[in-house]
Backbone as CSV, one residue per row, in Angstrom:
resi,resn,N_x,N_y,N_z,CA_x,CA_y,CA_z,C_x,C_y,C_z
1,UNK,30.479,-85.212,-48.730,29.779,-86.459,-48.987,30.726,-87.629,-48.769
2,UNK,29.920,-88.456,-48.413,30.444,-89.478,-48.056,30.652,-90.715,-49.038
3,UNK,31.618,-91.565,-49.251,31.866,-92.043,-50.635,30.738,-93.519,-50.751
4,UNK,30.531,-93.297,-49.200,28.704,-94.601,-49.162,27.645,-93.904,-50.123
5,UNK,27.322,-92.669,-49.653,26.305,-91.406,-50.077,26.658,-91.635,-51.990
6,UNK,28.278,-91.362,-52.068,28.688,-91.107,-53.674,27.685,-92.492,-54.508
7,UNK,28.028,-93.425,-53.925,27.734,-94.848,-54.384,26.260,-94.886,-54.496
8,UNK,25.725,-94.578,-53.454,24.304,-94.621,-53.479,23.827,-93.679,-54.343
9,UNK,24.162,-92.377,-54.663,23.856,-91.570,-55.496,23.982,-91.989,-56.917
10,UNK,25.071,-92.376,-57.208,25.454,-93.345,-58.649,24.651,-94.345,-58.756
11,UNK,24.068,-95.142,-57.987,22.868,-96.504,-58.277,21.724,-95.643,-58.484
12,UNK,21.403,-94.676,-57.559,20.193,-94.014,-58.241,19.926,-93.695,-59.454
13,UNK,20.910,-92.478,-59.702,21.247,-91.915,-60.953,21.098,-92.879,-62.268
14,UNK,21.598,-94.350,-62.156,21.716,-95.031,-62.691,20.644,-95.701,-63.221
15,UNK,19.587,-95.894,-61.738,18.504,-96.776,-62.177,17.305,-95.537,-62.934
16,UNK,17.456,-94.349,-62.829,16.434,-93.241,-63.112,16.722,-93.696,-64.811
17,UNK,18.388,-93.121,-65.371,18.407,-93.728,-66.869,17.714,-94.470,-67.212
18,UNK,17.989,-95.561,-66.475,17.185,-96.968,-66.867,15.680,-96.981,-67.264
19,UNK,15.106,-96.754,-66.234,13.678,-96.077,-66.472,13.529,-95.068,-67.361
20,UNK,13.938,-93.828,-67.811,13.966,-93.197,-68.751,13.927,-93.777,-70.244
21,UNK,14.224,-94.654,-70.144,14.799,-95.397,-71.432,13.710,-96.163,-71.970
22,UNK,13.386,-96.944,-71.118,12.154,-97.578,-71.073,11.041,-97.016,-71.602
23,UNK,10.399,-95.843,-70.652,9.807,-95.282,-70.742,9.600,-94.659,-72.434
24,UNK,10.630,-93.766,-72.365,10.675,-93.658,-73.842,10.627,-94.524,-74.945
25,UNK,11.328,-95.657,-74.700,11.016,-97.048,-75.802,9.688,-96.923,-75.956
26,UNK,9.418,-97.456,-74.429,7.315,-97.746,-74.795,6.523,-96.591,-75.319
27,UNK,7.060,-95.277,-74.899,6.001,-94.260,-75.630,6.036,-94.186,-77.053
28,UNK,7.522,-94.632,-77.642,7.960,-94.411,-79.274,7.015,-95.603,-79.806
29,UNK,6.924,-96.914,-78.823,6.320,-97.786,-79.898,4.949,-98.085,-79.736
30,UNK,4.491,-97.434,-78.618,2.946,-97.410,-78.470,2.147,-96.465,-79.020
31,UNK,3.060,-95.183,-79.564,2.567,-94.289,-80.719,2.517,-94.886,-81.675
32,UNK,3.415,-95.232,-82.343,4.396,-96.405,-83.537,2.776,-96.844,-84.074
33,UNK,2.438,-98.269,-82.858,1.440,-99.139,-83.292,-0.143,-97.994,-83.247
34,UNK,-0.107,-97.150,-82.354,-1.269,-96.317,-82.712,-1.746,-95.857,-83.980
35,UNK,-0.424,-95.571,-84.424,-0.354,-94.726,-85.790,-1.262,-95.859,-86.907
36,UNK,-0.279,-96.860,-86.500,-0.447,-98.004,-87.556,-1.727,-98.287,-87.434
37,UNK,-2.388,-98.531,-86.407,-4.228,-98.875,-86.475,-4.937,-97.491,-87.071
38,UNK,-4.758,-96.089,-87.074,-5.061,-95.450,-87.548,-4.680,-95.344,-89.028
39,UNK,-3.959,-95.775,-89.518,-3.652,-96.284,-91.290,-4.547,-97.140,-91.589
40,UNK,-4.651,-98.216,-90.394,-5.322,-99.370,-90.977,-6.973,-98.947,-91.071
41,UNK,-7.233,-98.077,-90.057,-8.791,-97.796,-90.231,-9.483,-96.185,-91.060
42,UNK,-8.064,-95.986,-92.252,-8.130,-95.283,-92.592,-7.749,-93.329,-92.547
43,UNK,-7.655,-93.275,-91.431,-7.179,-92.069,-91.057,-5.302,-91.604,-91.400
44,UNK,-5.148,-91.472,-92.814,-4.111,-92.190,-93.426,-2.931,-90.897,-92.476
45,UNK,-3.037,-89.321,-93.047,-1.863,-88.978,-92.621,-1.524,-88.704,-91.153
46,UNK,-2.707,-88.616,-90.299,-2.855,-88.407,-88.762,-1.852,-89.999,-88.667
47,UNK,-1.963,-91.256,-89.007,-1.204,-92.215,-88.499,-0.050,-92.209,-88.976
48,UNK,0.061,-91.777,-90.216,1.745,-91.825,-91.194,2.553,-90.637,-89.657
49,UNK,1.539,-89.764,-89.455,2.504,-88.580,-88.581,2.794,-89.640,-87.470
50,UNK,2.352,-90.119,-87.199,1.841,-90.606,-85.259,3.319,-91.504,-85.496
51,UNK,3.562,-92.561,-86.892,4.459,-93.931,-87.114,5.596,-92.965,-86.847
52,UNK,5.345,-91.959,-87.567,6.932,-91.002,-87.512,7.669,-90.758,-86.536
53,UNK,6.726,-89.824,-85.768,7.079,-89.251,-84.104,7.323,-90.666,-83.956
54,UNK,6.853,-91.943,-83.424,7.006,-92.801,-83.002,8.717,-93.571,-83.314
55,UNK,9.042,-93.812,-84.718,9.835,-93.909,-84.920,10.949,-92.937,-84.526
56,UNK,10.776,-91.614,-84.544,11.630,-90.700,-84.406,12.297,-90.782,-82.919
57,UNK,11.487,-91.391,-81.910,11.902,-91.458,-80.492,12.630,-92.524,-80.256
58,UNK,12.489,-93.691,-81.421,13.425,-95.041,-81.595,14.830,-94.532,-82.518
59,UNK,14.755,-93.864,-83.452,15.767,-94.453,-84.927,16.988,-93.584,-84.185
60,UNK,16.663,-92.489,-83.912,18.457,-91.439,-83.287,19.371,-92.145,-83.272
61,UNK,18.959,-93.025,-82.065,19.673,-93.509,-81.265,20.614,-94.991,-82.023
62,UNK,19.915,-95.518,-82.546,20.762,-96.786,-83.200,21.362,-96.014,-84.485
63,UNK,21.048,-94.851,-85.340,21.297,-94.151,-86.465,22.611,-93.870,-85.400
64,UNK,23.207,-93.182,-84.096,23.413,-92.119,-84.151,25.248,-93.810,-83.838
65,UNK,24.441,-94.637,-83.109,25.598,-96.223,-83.247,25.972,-96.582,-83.861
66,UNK,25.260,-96.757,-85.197,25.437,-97.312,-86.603,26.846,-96.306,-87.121
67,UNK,26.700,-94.914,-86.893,27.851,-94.360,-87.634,28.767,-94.258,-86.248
68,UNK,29.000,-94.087,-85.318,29.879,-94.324,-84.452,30.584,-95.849,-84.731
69,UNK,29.727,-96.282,-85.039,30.803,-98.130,-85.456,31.277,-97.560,-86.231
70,UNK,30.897,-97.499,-87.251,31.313,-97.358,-88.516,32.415,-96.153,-89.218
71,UNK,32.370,-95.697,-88.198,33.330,-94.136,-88.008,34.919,-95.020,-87.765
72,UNK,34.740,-95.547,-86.133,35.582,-96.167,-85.271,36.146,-97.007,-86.411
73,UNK,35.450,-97.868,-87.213,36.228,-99.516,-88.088,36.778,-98.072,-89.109
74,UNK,36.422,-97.181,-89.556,37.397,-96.604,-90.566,38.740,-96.132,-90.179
75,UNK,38.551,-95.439,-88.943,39.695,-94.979,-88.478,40.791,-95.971,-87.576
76,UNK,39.902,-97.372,-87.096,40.705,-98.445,-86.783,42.106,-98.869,-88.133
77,UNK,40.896,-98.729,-89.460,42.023,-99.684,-90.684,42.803,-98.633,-90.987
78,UNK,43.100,-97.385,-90.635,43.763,-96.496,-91.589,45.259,-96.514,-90.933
């Protein structure tokens, strides 16, 4: 391969993440708000489940940052 080919392969690769990401954002929060109109019109634990999954495809990820900071500043002061 050619290191044009390498490059071009890396922007791809790159922009697919991108989209992945997305994608997943919008499915976590378009369940999210589904859930929530199904609370609101009564269908209480079918939406409490739906907010969950929904959340669950959002929270990992900033949960998983939150202690990586917070790991890093402990072992920075020691």
């Amino acid at each position: 391969m050619s290191q044009d080919e390498d490059t071009k392969d890396r922007i791809a690769q790159r922009s697919l993440r991108k989209k992945e990401v997305v994608y997943k954002m919008g499915f976590s929060v378009g369940v999210s708000v589904v859930g929530t109109g199904l609370v609101f019109f009564g269908i209480t634990y079918v939406g409490l489940f739906m907010i969950g999954a929904g959340l669950y495809g959002i929270a990992p990820k900033y949960v998983k940052e939150f202690f990586r900071r917070s790991k890093g500043d402990e072992n920075g002061g020691e």
